[in-house]
C-alpha distance (Angstrom), angle and dihedral (degrees) to the residues before:
residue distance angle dihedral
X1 . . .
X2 4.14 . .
X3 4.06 126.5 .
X4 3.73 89.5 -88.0
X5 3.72 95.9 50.8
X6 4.22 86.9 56.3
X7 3.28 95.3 44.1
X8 3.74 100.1 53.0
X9 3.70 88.4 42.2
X10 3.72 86.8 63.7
X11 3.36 92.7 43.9
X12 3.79 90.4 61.9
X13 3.60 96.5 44.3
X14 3.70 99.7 51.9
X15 4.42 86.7 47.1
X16 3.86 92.8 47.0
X17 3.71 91.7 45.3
X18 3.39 92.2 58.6
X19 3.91 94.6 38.7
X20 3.89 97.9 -117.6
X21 3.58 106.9 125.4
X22 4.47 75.1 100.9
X23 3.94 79.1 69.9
X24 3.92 100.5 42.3
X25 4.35 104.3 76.5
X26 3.80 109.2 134.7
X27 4.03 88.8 -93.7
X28 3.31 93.8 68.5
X29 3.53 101.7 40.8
X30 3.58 98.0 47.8
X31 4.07 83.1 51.7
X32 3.46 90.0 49.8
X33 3.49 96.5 53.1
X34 3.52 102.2 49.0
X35 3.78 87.1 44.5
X36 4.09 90.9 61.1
X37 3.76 89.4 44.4
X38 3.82 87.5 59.8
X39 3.96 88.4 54.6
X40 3.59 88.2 45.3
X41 3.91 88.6 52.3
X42 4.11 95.9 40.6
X43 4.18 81.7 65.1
X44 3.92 80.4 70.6
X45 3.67 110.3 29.0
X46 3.58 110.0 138.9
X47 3.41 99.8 8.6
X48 3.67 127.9 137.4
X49 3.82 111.4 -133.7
X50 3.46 98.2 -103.9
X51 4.14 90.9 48.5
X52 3.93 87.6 49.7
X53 3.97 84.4 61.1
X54 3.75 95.4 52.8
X55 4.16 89.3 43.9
X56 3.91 90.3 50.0
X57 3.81 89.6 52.6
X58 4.02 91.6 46.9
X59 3.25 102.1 44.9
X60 3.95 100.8 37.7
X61 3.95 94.4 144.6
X62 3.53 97.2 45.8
X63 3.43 101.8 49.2
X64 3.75 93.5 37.1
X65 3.94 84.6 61.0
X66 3.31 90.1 61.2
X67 3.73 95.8 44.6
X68 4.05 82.9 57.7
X69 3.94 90.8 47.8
X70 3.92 90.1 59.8
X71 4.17 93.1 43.7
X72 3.56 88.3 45.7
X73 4.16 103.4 52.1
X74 3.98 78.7 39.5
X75 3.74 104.9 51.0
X76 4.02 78.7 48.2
X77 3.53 99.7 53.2
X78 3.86 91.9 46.7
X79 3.46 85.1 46.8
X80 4.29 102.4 53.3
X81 3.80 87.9 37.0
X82 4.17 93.6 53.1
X83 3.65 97.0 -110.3
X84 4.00 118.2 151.8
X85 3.56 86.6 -148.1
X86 4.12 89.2 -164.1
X87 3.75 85.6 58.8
X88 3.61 98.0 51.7
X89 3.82 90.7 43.9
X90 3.47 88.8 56.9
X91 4.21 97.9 41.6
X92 3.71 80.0 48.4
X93 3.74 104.8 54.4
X94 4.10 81.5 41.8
X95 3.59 93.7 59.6
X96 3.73 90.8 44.5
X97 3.75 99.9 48.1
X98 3.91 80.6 59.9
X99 3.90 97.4 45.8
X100 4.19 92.1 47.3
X101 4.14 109.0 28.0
X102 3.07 113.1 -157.2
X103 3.79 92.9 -119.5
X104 3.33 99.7 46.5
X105 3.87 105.8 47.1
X106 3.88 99.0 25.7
X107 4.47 102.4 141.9
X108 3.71 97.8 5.9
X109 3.77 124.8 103.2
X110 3.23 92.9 -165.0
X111 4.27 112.9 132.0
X112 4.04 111.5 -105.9
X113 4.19 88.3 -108.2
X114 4.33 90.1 62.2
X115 3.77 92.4 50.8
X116 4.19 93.5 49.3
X117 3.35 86.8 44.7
X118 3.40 96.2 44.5
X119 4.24 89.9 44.5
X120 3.88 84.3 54.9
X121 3.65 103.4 54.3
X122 3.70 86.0 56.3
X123 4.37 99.2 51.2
């Protein structure tokens, strides 16, 4: 058994001992996600990007509660809907190694569909 496997064992055991899997359809997961993202983001509201540095650095354990708020819901939702969410991490970073190469993309920010375009104005 990996990490992942313990930790979303736990995960179950603390919801089913307190009888909320009733709570947990995707809905409410999904809600509850982007809802603890939006904490997560309200550490750096307003922030420039060099202020959201010194924030993350001073308020570590806050922030990385929230970071554990979003993996939790998620590893739970991936869980009740049958996801391996290790597999789909890794399918995903697969399919996005192919849609930004390294080569092509490296420094810009730009989304995949601006650099094709841009690559087939020039041919």
């Amino acid at each position: 058994m990996n990490e992942l496997d313990n930790i979303r064992n736990r995960i179950r055991k603390f919801r089913d001992e307190r009888d909320w899997m009733q709570f947990h359809n995707p809905k409410n997961l999904a809600c509850s996600i982007s809802i603890e993202a939006n904490e997560l983001l309200e550490h750096f509201q307003w922030s420039t990007p060099e202020e959201s540095l010194t924030i993350a650095r001073k308020k570590k354990t806050e922030i990385s509660h929230e970071i554990a708020d979003v993996a939790v819901y998620l590893i739970e939702l991936a869980d009740n809907l049958g996801i391996d969410l290790a597999k789909a991490i890794a399918e995903k970073m697969a399919h996005n190694e192919a849609k930004y190469p390294a080569d092509k993309v490296r420094g810009s920010s730009k989304k995949y569909t601006e650099y094709k375009t841009a690559k087939r104005l020039r041919q």
